[in-house]
TORRO-939980 format. One record per residue (C-alpha): residue in three letters; x, z, y. Coordinates in steps of 0.25 Angstrom, whole numbers, padded with zeros to 4 digits, always signed. Layout:
N
AlaXZY/...
END
This chain:
154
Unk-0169-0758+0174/Unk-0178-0764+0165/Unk-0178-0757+0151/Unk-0170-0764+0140/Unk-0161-0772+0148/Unk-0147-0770+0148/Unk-0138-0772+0159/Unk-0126-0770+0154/Unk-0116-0781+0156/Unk-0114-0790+0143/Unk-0098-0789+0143/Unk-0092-0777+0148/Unk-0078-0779+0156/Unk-0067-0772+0150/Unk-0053-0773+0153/Unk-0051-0783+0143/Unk-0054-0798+0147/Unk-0069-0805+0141/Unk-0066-0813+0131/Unk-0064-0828+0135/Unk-0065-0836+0123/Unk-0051-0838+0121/Unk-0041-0838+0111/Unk-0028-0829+0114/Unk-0014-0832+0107/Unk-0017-0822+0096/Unk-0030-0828+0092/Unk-0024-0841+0091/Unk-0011-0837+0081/Unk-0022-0829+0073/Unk-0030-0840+0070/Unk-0016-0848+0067/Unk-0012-0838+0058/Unk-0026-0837+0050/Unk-0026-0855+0051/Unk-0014-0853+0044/Unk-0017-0843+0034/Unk-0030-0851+0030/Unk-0021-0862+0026/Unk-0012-0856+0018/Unk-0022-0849+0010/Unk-0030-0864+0008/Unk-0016-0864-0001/Unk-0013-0851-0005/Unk-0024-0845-0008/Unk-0029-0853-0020/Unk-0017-0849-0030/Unk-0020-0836-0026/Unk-0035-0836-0029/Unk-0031-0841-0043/Unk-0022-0832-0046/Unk-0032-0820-0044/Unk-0041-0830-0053/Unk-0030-0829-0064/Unk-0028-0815-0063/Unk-0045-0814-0068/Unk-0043-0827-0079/Unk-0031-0819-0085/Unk-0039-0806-0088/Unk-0051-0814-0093/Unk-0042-0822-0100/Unk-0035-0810-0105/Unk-0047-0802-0108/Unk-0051-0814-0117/Unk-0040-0812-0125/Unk-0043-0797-0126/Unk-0057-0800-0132/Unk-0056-0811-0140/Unk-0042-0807-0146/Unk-0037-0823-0145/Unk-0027-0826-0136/Unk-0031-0843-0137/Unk-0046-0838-0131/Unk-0038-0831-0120/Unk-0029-0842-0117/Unk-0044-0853-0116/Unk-0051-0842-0107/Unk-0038-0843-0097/Unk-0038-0857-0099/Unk-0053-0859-0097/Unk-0053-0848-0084/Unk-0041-0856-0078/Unk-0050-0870-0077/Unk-0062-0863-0076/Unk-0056-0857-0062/Unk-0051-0868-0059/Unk-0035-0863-0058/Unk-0030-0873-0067/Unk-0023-0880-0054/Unk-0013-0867-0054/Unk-0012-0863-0067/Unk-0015-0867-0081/Unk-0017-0859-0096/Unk-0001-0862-0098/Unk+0002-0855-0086/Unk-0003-0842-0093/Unk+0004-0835-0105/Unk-0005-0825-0115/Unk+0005-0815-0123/Unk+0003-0805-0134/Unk+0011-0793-0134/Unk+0006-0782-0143/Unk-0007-0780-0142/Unk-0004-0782-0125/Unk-0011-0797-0121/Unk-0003-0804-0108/Unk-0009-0814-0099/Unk+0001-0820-0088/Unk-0003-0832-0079/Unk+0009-0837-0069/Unk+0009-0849-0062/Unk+0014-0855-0049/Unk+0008-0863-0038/Unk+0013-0872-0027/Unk+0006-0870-0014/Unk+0009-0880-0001/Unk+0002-0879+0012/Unk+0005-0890+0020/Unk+0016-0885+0030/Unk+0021-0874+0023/Unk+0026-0880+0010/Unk+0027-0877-0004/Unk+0023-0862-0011/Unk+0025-0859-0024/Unk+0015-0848-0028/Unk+0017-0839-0041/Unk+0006-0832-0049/Unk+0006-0822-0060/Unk-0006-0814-0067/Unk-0001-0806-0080/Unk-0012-0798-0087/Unk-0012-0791-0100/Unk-0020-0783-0111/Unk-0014-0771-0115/Unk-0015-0766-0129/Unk-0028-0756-0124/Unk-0033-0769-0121/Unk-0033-0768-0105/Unk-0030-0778-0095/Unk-0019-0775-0086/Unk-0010-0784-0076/Unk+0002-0787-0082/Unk+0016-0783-0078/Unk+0030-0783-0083/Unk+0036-0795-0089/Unk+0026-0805-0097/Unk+0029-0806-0111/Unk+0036-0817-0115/Unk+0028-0819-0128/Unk+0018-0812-0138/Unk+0022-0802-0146/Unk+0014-0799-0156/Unk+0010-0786-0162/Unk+0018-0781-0171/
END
């Protein structure tokens, strides 16, 4: 034998057939399923991405507040991030409430948008982000019930 060739057969037999080029039953309904599951997500995912963009323009638009004391340059910034970002098509500025508890600042964003994939028919889809300030001035997710109005410090 001749040194540096291998004469070792390219496939080895196994029990298990060669692959013939193919497709079994379970390879077909898994590329169903993903066909699907790429369609809905041309309609679902969108609302989604913009409510993780919400969820950053309301603690930018809290944290202006914070620093600039003024409750109107809060309300431009989340007004001026919403075009800017382009999620006017799902919610606007009236869609968002600013309250003034104390010394504890709210920020609450809630809308709803309507989803329909051809076929499957109509989706109402609800979103919520709640931030507030504490009086130490921290940023924290709200929770519990969303003041109804400002109360102010007394």
């Amino acid at each position: 034998m001749k040194p540096g060739i291998n004469r070792q057969p390219l496939l080895r037999r196994s029990g298990k057939r060669a692959a013939s080029g193919r497709m079994n039953l379970g390879q077909i309904l898994g590329l169903l399923c993903l066909a699907g599951v790429l369609f809905l997500a041309r309609y679902f995912l969108p609302p989604w991405m913009a409510w993780f963009e919400v969820r950053g323009i309301v603690t930018d638009a809290l944290e202006t507040w914070k620093e600039t004391g003024s409750r109107g340059k809060a309300e431009d910034r989340l007004a001026e991030l919403l075009e800017e970002k382009k999620l006017l098509r799902y919610l606007g500025p009236d869609d968002c409430a600013f309250r003034h508890t104390g010394l504890i600042r709210h920020l609450k964003c809630s809308w709803q948008v309507l989803v329909v994939p051809p076929g499957v028919g109509e989706t109402w889809l609800s979103f919520d982000v709640y931030k507030l300030i504490d009086a130490d001035g921290f940023l924290e997710n709200g929770s519990g019930p969303f003041p109804p109005h400002d109360l102010n410090p007394g």
